[in-house]
C-alpha positions as CSV (number, residue, x, y, z in Angstrom):
1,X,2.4,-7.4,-9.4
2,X,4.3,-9.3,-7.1
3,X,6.7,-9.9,-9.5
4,X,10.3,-8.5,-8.6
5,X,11.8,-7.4,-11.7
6,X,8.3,-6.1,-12.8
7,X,10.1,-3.0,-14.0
8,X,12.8,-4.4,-16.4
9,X,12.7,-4.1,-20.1
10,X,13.5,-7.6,-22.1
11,X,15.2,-5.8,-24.9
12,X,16.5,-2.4,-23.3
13,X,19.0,-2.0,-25.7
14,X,15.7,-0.4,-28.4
15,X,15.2,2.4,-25.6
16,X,17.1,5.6,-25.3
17,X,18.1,6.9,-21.8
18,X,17.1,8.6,-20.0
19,X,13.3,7.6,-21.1
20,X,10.1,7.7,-18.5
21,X,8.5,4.2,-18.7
22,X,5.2,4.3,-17.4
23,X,3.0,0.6,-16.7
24,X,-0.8,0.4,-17.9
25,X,-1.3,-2.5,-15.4
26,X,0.1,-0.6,-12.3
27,X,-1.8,2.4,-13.4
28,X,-5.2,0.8,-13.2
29,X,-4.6,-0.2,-9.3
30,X,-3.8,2.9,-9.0
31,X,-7.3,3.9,-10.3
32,X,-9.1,0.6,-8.6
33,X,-7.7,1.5,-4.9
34,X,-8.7,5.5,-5.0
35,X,-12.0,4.6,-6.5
36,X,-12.2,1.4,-3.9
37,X,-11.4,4.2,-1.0
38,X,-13.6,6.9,-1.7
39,X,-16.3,4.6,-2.5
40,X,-18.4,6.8,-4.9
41,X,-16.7,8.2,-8.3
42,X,-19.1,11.3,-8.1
43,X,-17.1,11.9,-5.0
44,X,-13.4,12.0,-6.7
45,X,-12.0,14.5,-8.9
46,X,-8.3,13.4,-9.5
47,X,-5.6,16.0,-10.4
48,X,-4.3,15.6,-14.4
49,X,-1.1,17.5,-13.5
50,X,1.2,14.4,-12.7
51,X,0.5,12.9,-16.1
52,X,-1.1,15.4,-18.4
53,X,-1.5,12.5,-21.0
54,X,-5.0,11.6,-22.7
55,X,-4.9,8.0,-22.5
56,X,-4.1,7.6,-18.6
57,X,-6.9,10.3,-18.4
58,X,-9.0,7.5,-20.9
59,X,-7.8,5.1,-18.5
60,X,-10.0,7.2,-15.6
61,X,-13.3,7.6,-17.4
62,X,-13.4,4.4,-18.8
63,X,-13.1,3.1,-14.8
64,X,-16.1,6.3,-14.4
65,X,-14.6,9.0,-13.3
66,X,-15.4,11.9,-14.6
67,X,-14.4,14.6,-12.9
68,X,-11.3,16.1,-12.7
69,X,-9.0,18.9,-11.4
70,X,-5.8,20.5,-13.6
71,X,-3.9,23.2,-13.1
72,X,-2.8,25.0,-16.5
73,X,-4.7,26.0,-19.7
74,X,-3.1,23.5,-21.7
75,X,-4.2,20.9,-19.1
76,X,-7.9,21.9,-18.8
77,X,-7.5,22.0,-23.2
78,X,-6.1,18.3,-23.0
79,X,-9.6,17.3,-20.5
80,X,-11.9,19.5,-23.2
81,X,-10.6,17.2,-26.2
82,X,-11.3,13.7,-24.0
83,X,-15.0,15.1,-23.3
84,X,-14.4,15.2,-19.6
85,X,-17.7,15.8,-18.2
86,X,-16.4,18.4,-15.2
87,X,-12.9,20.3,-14.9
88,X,-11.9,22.4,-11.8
89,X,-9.2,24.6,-13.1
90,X,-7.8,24.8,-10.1
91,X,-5.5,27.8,-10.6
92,X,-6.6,31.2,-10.4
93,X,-6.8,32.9,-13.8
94,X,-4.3,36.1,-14.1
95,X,-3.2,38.3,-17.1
96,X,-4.2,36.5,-20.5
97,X,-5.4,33.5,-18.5
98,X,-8.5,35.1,-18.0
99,X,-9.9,35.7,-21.5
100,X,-8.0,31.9,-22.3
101,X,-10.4,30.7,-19.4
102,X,-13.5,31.9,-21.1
103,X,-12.6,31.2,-24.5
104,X,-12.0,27.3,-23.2
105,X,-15.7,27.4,-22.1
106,X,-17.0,28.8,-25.2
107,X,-14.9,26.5,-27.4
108,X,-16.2,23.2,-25.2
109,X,-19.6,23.3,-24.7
110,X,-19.9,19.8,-23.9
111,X,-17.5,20.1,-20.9
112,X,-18.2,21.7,-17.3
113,X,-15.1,24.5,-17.0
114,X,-14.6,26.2,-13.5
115,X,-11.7,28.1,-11.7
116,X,-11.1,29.1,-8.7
117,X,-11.2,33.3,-7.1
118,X,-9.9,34.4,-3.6
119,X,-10.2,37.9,-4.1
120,X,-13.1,41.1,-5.1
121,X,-10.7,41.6,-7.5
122,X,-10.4,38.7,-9.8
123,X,-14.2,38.4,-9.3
124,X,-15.3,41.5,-10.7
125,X,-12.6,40.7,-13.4
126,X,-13.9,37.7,-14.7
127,X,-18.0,38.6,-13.9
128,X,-16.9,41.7,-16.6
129,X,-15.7,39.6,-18.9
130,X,-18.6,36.8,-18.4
131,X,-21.4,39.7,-19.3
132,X,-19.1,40.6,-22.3
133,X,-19.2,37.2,-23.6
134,X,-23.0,36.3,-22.6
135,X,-22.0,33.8,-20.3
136,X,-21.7,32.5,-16.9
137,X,-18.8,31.3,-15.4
138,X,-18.6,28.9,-12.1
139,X,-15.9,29.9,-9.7
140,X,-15.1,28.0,-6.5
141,X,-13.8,30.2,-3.9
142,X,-9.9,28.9,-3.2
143,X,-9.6,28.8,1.2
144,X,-6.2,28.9,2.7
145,X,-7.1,26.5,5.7
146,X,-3.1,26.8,6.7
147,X,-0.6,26.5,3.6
148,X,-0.2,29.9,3.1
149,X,0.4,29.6,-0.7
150,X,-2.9,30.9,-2.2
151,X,-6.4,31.5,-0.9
152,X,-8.3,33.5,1.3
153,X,-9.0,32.6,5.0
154,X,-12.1,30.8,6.2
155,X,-13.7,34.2,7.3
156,X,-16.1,36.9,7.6
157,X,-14.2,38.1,4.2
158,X,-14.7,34.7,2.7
159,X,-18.5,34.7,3.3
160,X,-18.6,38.4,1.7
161,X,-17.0,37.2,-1.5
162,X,-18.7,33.7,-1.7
163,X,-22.4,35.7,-1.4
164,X,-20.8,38.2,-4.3
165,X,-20.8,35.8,-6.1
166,X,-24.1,34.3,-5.5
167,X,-25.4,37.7,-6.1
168,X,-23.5,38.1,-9.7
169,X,-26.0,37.1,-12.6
170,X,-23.0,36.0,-14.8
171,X,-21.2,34.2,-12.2
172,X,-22.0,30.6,-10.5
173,X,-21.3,30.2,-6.8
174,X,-19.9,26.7,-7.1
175,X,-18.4,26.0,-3.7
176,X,-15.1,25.9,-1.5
177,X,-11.7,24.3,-2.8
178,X,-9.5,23.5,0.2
179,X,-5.7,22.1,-0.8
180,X,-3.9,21.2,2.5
181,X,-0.8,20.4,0.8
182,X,1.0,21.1,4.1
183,X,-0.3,18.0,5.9
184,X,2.4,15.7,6.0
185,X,2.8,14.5,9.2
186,X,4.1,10.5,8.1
187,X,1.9,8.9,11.4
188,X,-1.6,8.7,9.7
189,X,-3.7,9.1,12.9
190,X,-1.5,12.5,13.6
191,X,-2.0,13.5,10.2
192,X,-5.5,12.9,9.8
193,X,-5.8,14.6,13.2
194,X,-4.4,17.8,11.6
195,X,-5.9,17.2,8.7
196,X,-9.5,17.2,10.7
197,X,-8.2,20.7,12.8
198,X,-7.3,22.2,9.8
199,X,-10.8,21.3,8.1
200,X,-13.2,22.3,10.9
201,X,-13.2,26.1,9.5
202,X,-14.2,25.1,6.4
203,X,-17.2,23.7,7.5
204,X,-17.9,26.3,10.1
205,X,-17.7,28.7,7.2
206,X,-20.2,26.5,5.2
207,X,-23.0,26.4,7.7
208,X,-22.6,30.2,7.5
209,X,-23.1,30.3,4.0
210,X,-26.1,28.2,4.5
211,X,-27.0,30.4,6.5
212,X,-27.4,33.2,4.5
213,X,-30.2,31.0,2.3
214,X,-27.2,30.6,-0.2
215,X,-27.3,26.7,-1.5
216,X,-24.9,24.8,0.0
217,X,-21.7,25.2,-1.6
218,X,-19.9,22.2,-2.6
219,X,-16.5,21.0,-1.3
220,X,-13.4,20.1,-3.6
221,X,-10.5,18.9,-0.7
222,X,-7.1,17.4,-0.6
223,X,-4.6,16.2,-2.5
224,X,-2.8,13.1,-2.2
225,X,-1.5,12.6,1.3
226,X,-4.8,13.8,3.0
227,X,-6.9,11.8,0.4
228,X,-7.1,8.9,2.7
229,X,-9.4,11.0,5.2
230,X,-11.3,13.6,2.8
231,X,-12.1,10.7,0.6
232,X,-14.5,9.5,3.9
233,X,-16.2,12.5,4.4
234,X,-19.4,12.0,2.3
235,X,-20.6,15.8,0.9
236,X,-16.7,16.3,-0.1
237,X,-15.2,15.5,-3.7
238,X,-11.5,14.0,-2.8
239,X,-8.8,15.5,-5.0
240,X,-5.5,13.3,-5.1
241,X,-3.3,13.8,-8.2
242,X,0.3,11.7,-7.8
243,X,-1.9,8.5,-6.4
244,X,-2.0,8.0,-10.7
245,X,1.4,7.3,-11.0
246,X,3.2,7.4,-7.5
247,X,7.0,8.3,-6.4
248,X,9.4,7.3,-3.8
249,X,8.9,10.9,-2.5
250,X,5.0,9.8,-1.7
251,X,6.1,5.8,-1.1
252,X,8.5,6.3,1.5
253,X,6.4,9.3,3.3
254,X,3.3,7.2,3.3
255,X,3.7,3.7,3.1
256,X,0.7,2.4,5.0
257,X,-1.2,4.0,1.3
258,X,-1.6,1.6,-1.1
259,X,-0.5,2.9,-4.5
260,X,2.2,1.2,-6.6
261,X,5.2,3.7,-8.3
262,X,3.9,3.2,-12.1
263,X,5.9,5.4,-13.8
264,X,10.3,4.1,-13.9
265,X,13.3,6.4,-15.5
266,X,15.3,3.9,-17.4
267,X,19.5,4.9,-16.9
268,X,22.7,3.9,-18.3
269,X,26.3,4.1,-16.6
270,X,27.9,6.9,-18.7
271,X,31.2,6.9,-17.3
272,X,33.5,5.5,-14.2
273,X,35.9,8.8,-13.2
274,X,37.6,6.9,-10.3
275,X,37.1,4.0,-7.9
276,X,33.7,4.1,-6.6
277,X,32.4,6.2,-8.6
278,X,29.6,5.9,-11.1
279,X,27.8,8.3,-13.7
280,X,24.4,8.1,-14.7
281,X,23.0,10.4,-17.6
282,X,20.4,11.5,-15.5
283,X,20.9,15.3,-15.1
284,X,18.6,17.9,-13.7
285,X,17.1,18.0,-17.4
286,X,15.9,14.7,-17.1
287,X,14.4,14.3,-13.3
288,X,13.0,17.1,-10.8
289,X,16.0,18.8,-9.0
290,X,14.4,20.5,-6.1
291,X,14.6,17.6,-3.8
292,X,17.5,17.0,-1.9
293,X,19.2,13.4,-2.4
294,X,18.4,11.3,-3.5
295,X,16.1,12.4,-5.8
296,X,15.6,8.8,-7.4
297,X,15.3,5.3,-6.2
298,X,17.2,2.7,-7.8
299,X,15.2,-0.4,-8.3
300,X,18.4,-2.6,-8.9
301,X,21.5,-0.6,-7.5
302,X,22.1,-1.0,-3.9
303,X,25.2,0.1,-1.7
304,X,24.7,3.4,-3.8
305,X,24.7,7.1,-2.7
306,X,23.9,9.7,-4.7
307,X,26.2,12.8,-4.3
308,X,26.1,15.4,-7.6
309,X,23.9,16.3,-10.2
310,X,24.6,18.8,-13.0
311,X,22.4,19.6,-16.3
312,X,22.9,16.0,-18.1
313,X,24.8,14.2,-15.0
314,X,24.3,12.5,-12.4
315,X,27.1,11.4,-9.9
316,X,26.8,8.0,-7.3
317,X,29.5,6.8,-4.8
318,X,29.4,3.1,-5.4
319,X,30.6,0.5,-2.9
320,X,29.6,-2.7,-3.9
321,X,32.1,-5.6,-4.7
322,X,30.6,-6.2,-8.2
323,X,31.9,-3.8,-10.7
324,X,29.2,-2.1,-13.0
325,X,30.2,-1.4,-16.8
326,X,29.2,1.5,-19.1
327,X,26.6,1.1,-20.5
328,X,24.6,-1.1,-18.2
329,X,21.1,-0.1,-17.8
330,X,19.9,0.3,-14.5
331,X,16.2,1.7,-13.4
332,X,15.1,4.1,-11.0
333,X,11.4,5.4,-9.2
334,X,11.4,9.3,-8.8
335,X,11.4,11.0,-6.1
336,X,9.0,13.9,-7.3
337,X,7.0,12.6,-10.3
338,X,5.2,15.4,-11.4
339,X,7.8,18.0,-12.5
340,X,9.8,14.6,-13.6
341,X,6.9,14.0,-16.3
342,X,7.0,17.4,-17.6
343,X,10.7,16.9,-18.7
344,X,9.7,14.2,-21.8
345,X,7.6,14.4,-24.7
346,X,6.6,11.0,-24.4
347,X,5.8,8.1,-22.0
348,X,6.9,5.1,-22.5
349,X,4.6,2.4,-22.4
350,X,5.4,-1.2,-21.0
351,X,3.2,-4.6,-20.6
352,X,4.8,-7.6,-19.9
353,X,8.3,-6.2,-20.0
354,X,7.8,-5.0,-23.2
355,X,7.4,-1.2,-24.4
356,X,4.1,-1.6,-26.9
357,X,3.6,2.3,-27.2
358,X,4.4,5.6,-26.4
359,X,2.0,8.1,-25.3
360,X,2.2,12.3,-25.7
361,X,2.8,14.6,-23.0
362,X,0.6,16.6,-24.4
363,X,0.0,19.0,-21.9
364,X,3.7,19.7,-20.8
365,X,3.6,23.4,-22.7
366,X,2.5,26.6,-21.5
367,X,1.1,27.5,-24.5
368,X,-1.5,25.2,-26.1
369,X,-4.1,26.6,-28.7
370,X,-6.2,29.0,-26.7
C-alpha cells in the first residue's frame, strides 16, 4: 500500500468521469485497524451511511462485525437484506417513518431493528403503534452531551423518559446513544480531554439509572474522530462511520489515525479558458459542495488552487510550468466522502489498477420498498 501511484487506472480511457473508484484492498485496513483498536467486534457498531453498499457491508461481517448503525430507512432495508445481526437506526423516526420503522421489524425477523427517542412524545407514538402491531420495539434514548443537533440533555428529564420506557410493556429500554460530532479539536490529547468532559454526564446519568433497579443500559458512542478514545472504554460499543472509506476532510484533521482514503474521483481536463486556468468536470453534482475549498485533493496535480465550482464545473488556477491537455485524467480524494457517495449509482471497483466490478449504491434513495 506503499505504492505511490496506488490510485491510477492502467486503462482510464474505459471509465467515464467523473466516476467514484473505491479500493477493496484499502477498504479491509480500514476494517483491520478499527477492529485492531477497539479490540472486541461486539464492542463496534460502524456507521453504513458513508458507503450504503452491500458488499463493503459483506466486507464487515465476513471480518465479524455484526453490528451496525445507519441513518435512513433505505439504509437500515439495505442491512435487513445482508442478515445483519443488530441495526441502530440511529435517526429518530418522524411522519411516515414511524410506521416504515415497524414494518422493517416485522418484515426482518431475523435482524435486531432499534431507533433512537429523545422525547415523551415520540415515545408514546411509537409504544401506540408497537401494541397495535403486537410487538415491542427497542429504543435507545438519543443524549445531546454538547452538539446541540438532536437529543435530550443528560438529566433529571432523561432519567424520566429512560424509566418510561422501562415501564412500557411494548417498548425495550435499550440504552444511551451519545454522537459527539462536535469534538474536533486536531491535538488528540486535547480532544480526547473534551471528549472525556463531554462524556462524564453520560455516565453520571447511567449510575442513576442503575439506580433506579433499571438494568444497566447500554452505551452506543462516537463517530469517527472520537472513535480513538470511545473505542477503549470497555462497556461502550464505538460507532465510527467515514473510518470505511476515509477523506482528506478526516486525513488532514487527524492524521496521527490510521485509516487510508479508499474511495478516489477519477477527473478529466474539460477545458483551458485562459492562461492558468484549468476545468475539471467535477461540478457540485458530482462531489459534496458544502465545504469550502478545496473540496478535493488531487493525488497528481500540484501548484493547483481551486477557485469555482458550478453544477457540472469545476474551476483551478494552475501554475505549473508543464502544460496539462484536455482530456488528461487526473485523480482526486474528497474532502467530504459521505454526501460525495450519494451522488453516483455505482462504485467503482479497482484491484491492481484495474476496475474488476462495480458495486450499487443501493441505499442512496429516500424511498426504498417500505
Amino acid at each position: 500500500m506503499k505504492d505511490d501511484h496506488w490510485y491510477s487506472l492502467h486503462y482510464p480511457e474505459e471509465v467515464i468521469s467523473p466516476s467514484l473508484l473505491v479500493y477493496p484492498d484499502r477498504i479491509q485496513h480500514n476494517i483491520n485497524t478499527m477492529i485492531s483498536m477497539v479490540g472486541d467486534v461486539n464492542r463496534l457498531r460502524p456507521h453504513v451511511k458513508t458507503y450504503k453498499n452491500a458488499n463493503i457491508i459483506g466486507m464487515q461481517m465476513l471480518s465479524g462485525i455484526h453490528k451496525f448503525k445507519c441513518a435512513t430507512i433505505p439504509e437500515a432495508e439495505l442491512l435487513g437484506d445482508c442478515n445483519a445481526n443488530d441495526v441502530l437506526l440511529a435517526m429518530q423516526p418522524i411522519g411516515p417513518n414511524t410506521k416504515r420503522f415497524v414494518e422493517l421489524i416485522k418484515k426482518y425477523g431475523n435482524t435486531k431493528f432499534s431507533t433512537l427517542v429523545d422525547n415523551a412524545k415520540t415515545v408514546n407514538l411509537l409504544g401506540d403503534l408497537a401494541k397495535a402491531n403486537n410487538i415491542k420495539i427497542p429504543l435507545w434514548i438519543d443524549i445531546n452531551n454538547g452538539m446541540n443537533r438532536t437529543g435530550i440533555a443528560p438529566d433529571q428529564k432523561a432519567l424520566a423518559l429512560y424509566r418510561a420506557l422501562n415501564e412500557h410493556e411494548h417498548l425495550i429500554a435499550e440504552g444511551l446513544h451519545v454522537y459527539d460530532g462536535h469534538l474536533r479539536n486536531t491535538n488528540p490529547t486535547i480532544r480526547q480531554a473534551d471528549c472525556n468532559t463531554a462524556f462524564e454526564p453520560v455516565l453520571k446519568l447511567k449510575a442513576a439509572i442503575e439506580q433506579l433497579r433499571i438494568p444497566s443500559p447500554k452505551i452506543v458512542a462516537g463517530g469517527s474522530p472520537t472513535f480513538p478514545f470511545h473505542c477503549k472504554r470497555k462497556d461502550v460499543e464505538a460507532s465510527p462511520g467515514t473510518t470505511l472509506l476515509w477523506d482528506s476532510g478526516y486525513g488532514n484533521l487527524f492524521p496521527e489515525m490510521n485509516f487510508l482514503p479508499a474511495a478516489v474521483l477519477i477527473t478529466r481536463i474539460l477545458s483551458k479558458p485562459t492562461t492558468g486556468i484549468l476545468c475539471f468536470d467535477l461540478g457540485h453534482k458530482s462531489i459534496a459542495p458544502e465545504m469550502p475549498f478545496p473540496r478535493i485533493e488531487f493525488l497528481d496535480l500540484e501548484h493547483s488552487k481551486q477557485i469555482s465550482q458550478s453544477e457540472e464545473h469545476l474551476v483551478v488556477e494552475y501554475d505549473d510550468l508543464t502544460i496539462p491537455e484536455i482530456g488528461d485524467v487526473h485523480y482526486a480524494v474528497p474532502k467530504h466522502i459521505c454526501p460525495t457517495v450519494a451522488k453516483y449509482d455505482t462504485l467503482t471497483v479497482v484491484k491492481d489498477n484495474e476496475v474488476i466490478d462495480h458495486w450499487p449504491v443501493t441505499a442512496r434513495t429516500q424511498k426504498s420498498t417500505i
